[in-house]
Each structure stands twice: as structure tokens, then as C-alpha cells.
C-alpha positions in Angstrom: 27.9 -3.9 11.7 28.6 -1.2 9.5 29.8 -0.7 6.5 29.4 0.1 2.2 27.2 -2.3 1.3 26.9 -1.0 -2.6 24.1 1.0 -1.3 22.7 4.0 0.6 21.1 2.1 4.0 19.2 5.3 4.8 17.5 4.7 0.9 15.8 1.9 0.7 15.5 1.6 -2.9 19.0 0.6 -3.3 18.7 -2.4 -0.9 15.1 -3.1 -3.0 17.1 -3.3 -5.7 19.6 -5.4 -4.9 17.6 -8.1 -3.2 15.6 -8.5 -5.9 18.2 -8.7 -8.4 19.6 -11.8 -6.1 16.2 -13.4 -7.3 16.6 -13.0 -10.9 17.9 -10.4 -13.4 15.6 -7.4 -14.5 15.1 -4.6 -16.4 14.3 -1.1 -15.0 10.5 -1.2 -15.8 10.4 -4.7 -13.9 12.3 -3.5 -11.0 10.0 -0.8 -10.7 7.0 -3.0 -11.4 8.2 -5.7 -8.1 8.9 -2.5 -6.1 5.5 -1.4 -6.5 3.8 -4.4 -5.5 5.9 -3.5 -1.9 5.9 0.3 -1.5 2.3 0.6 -3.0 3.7 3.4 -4.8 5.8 2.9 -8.4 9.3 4.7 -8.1 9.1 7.1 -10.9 12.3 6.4 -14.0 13.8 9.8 -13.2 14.7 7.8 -9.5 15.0 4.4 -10.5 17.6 4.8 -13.4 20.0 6.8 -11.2 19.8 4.5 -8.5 20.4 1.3 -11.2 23.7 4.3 -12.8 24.9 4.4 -9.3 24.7 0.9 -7.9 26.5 -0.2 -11.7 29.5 2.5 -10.9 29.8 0.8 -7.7 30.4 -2.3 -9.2 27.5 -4.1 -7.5 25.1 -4.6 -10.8 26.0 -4.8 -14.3 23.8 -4.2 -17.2 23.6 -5.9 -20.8 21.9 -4.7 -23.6 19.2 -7.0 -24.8 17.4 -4.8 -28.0 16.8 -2.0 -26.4 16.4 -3.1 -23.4 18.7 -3.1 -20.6 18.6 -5.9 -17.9 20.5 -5.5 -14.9 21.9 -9.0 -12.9 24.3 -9.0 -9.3 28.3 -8.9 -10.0 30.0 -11.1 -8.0 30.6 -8.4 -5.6 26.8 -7.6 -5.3 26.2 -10.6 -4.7 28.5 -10.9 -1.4 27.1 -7.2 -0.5 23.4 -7.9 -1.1 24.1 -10.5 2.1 26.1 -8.8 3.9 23.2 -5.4 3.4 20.4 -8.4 4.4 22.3 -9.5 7.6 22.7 -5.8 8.1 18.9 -4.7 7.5 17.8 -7.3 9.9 20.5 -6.7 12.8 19.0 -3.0 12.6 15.7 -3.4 12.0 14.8 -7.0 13.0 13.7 -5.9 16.7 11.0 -3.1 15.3 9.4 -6.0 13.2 9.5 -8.4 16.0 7.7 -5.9 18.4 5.4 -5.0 15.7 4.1 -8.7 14.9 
């Protein structure tokens, strides 16, 4: 399986952030917040916000202005790729878990 999946494979943080966008819409600082609790380490703005610019020129997220906030939610089409990235991640990468468990 191989393909564009609205974001970099080799990058995690574009996967991060489209799974946890299929949970529930965020804003940047909340995105960064969740990835956090993961990584242990808090992706910095000057890499999160070009990752969120990217994955919304690919069409995957959208973002709507709440005050002056922005919160980003799945487009359709991110929705079908975050899936089809998740089936992906785990055909990969679901042996190295397994042997480390």
C-alpha cells in the first residue's frame, strides 16, 4: 500500500494530526498540547502551523475562525485519508510493535 495520504509518512506529525482531528476538532495550541502528552516533547508553533498550512492546501483539514482562534476539523477527504494513512501505518509498522510487546 502506497500512496498520498494528505500527509508526509516519513513525518509523523502530519499522521498525529490527522488522527487526532478524526477524534474531534482542535485548535493549534490543543493539537500541540495532545501531541505532547505522546512524544513527551511539545512541537514548537513555528512546526506545527506549517504542518496544519500544508495539510489545509491539501485539502485534508479545514480551518474556521472562532475569535481569534482558529480550529481545525477533517474534510471529507481527510477523513477517507486519515483511514486509509491508519491501515497504512499499521501494515508498515504493525510487525515492530508486535515483536516489541
Amino acid at each position: 500500500m502506497h500512496g498520498n495520504y494528505g500527509c508526509d509518512m516519513r513525518g509523523m506529525l502530519s499522521f498525529q494530526i490527522l488522527w487526532l482531528l478524526s477524534k474531534r476538532e482542535m485548535h493549534g495550541e490543543e493539537l500541540a498540547e495532545e501531541i505532547a502528552k505522546r512524544r513527551g516533547v511539545k512541537p514548537k508553533a513555528g512546526t506545527i502551523y506549517p504542518a496544519l498550512k500544508a495539510l489545509e492546501e491539501n485539502g485534508v483539514i479545514t480551518g474556521k475562525k472562532k475569535g481569534k482562534t482558529i480550529v481545525y476539523s477533517l474534510t471529507a477527504e481527510g477523513s477517507r485519508d486519515v483511514k486509509r494513512a491508519v491501515v497504512y501505518f499499521c501494515h508498515s509498522f504493525g510487525d515492530i510493535f508486535e515483536s516489541v510487546g
